[in-house]
LOLUMGU-917299 format. One line per 2 residues: number of its first residue (from 1); their letters; for each residue x, y, z of N, C-alpha, C. Coordinates in steps of 0.001 Angstrom, whole numbers, m for minus. Atoms other than C-alpha are relative to their C-alpha. Example, Ala and Ser with C-alpha at 12.3 -4.5 7.8 and 13.67 -1.06 7.14 Angstrom:
BEGIN
1	as	890 m1190 0 12300 m4500 7800 900 1200 0; m820 m1190 m60 13670 m1060 7140 m770 1090 730
//
This chain:
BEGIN
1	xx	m560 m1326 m180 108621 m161309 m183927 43 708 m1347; m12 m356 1013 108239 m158807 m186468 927 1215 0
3	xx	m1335 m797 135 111549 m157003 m187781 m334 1231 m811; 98 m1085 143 112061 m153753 m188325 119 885 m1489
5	xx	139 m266 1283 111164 m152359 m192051 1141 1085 m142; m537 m1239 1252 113225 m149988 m194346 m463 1322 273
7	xx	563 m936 447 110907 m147657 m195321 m1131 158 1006; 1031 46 m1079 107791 m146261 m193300 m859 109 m446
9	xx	1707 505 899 104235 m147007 m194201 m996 1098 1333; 925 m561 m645 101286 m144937 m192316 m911 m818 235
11	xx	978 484 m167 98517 m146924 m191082 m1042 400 1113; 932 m149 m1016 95286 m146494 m189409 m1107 m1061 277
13	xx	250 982 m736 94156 m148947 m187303 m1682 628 601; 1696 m816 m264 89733 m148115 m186872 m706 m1465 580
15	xx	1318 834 m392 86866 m149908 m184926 m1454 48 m51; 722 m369 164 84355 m149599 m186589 m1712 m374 274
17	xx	1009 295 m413 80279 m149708 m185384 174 m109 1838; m126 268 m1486 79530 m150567 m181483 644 m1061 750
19	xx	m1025 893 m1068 81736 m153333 m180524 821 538 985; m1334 m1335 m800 83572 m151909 m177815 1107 m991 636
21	xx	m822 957 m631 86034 m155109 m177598 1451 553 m1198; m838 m134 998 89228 m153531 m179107 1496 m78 759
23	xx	m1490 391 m319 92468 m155498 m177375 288 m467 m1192; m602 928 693 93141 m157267 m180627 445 1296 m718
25	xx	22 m813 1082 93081 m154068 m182505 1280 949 1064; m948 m410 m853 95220 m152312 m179680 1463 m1057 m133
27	xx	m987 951 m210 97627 m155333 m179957 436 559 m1541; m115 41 1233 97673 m155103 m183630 994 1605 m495
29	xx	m869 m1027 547 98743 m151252 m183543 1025 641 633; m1326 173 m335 101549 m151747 m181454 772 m900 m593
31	xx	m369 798 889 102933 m154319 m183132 894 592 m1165; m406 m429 1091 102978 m152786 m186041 885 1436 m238
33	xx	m658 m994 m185 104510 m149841 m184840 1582 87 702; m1008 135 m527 106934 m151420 m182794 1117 m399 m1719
35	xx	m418 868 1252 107852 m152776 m186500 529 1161 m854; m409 m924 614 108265 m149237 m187663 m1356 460 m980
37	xx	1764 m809 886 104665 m148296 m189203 59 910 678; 82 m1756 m258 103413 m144696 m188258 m1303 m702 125
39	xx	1134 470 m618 99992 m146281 m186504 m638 1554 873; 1034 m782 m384 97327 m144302 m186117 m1262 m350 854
41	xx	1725 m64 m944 94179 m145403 m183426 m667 381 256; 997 m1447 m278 91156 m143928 m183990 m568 m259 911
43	xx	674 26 m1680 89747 m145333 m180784 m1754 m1081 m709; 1387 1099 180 86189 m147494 m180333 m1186 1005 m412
45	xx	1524 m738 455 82281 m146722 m181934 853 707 m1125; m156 m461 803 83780 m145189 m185275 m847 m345 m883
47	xx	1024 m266 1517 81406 m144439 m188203 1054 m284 m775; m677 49 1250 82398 m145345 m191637 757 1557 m485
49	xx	m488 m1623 670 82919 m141361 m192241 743 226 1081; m623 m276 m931 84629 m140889 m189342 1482 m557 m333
51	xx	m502 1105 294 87326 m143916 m190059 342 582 m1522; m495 m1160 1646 87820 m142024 m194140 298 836 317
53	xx	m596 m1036 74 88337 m139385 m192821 1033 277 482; m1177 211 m665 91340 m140054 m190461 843 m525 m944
55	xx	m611 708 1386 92632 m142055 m193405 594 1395 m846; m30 m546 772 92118 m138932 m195493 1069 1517 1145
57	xx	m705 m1039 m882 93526 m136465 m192477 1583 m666 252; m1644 599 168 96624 m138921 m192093 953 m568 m828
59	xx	m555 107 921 97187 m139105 m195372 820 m1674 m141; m329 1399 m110 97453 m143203 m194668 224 m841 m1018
61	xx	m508 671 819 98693 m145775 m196769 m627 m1283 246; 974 884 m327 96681 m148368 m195210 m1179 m160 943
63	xx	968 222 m985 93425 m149015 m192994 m149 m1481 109; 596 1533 m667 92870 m151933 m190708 m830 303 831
65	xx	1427 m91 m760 89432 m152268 m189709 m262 m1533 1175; 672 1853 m847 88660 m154959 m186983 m1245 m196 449
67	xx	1579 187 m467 85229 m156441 m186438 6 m815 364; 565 979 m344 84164 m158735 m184140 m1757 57 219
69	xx	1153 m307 m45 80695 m157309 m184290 m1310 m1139 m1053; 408 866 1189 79196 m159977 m187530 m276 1465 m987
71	xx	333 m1573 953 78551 m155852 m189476 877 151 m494; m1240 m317 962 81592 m156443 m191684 m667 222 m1558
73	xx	600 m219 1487 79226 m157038 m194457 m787 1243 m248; 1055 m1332 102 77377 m153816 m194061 1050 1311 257
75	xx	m1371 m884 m206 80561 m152072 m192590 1067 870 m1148; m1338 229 568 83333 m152837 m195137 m604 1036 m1654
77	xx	748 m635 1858 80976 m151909 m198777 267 1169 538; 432 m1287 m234 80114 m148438 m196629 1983 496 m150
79	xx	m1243 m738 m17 83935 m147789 m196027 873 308 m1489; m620 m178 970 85181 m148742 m199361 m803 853 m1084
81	xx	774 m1038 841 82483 m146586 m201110 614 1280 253; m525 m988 m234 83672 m143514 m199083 1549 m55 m337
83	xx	m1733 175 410 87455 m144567 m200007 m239 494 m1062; 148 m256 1239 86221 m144267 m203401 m280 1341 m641
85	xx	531 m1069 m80 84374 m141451 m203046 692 1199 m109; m1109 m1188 m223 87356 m139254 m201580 763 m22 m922
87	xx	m1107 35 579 89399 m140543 m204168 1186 m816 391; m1018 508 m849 91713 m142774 m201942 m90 m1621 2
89	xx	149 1156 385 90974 m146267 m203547 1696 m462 310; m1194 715 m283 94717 m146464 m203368 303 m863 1837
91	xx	m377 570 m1278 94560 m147410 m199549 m326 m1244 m348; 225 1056 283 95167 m150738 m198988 m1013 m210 1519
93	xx	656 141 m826 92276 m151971 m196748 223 m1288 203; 60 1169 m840 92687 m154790 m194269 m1114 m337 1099
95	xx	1207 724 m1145 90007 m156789 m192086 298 m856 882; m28 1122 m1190 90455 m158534 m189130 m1065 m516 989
97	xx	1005 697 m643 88374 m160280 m186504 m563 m1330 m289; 997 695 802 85693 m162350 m186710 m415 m46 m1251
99	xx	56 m97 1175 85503 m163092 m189885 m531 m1424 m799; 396 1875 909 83604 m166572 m191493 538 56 m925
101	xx	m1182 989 1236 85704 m168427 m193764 m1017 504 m924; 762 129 813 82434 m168088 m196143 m241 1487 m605
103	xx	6 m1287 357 82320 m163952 m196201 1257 274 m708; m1303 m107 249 86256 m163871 m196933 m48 604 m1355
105	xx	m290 m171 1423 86117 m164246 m200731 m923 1187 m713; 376 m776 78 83308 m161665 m200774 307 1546 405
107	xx	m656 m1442 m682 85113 m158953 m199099 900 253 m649; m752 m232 1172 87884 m159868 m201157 50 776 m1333
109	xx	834 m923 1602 85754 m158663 m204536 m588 650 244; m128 m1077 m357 85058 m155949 m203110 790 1377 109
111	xx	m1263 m1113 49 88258 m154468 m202657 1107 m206 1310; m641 392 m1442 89492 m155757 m199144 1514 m632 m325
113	xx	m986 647 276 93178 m156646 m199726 440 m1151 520; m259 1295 24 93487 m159225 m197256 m575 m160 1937
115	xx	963 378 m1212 91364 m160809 m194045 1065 m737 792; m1045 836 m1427 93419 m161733 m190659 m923 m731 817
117	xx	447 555 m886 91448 m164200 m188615 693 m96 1175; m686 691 m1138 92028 m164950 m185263 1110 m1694 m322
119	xx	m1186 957 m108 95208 m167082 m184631 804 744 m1210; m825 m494 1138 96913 m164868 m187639 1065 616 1066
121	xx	m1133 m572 m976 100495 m164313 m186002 62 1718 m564; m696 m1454 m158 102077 m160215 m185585 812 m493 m1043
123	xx	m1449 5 856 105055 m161781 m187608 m529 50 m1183; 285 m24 1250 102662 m162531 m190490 m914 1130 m569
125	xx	827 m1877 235 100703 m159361 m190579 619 963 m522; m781 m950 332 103359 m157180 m190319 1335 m277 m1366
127	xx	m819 51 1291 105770 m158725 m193020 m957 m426 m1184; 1401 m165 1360 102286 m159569 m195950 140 1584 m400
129	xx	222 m1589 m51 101754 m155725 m195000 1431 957 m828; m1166 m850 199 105491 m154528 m195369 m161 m413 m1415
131	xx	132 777 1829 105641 m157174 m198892 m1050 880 m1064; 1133 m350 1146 102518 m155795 m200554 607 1628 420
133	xx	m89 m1263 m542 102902 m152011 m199505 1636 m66 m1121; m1253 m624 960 107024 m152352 m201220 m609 m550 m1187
135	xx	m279 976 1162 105739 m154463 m204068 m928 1367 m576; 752 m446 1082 103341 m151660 m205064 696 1278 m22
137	xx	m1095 m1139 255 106348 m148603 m204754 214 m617 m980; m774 377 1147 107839 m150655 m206884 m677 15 m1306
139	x	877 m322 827 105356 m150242 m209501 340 1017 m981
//
């Protein structure tokens, strides 16, 4: 169960490319909302520019991208280029899905703050998320 934060964080929750399997990502942005985030769903088939720009229109504080598609590696570079691009490197970007243990550390050095595999509980999502998000106010 994930308890109810302090402060309120913005997030947008994107699916990005043609997978059109998005209960985990639907689960994920209730959850996090029931938790007190400000969840945003941009809905299924999102472009990388599409997905920045909701970010950049909701003035978000984080993006969680979920792929079960294997196009994280072709996905994730394109999104964090346009993050960069706009100026909005500060979002913290999250990955979920399918995700091989072996891509992880590459997405990581990239810029990806932090990869949820399947079996990653709501309780630990949403309090990593709340932790990192106050630890960098506090800054």
């Amino acid at each position: 169960m994930i308890t109810v934060m302090d402060q309120t964080y913005r997030v947008v929750v994107a699916k990005p490319g043609l997978d059109g399997h998005d209960r985990g990502a639907k689960v994920i942005a209730r959850a996090l909302r029931d938790a007190g985030f400000e969840v945003v769903y941009t809905g299924l088939h999102q472009t990388p520019e599409q997905i920045v720009q909701a970010v950049i229109q909701e003035d978000a504080d984080v993006l969680g991208v979920s792929l079960l598609s294997g196009a994280h590696n072709t996905l994730v570079p394109r999104i964090l280029e346009l993050l960069r691009n706009a100026g909005r490197e500060d979002v913290l970007l999250l990955v979920g899905g399918i995700i091989p243990e072996d891509d992880i550390p590459g997405l990581e050095a990239l810029g990806v703050a932090r990869v949820f595999t399947p079996g990653s509980s709501l309780g630990e999502i949403g309090s990593w998320l709340e932790t990192t998000l106050d630890a960098r106010q506090s800054l």
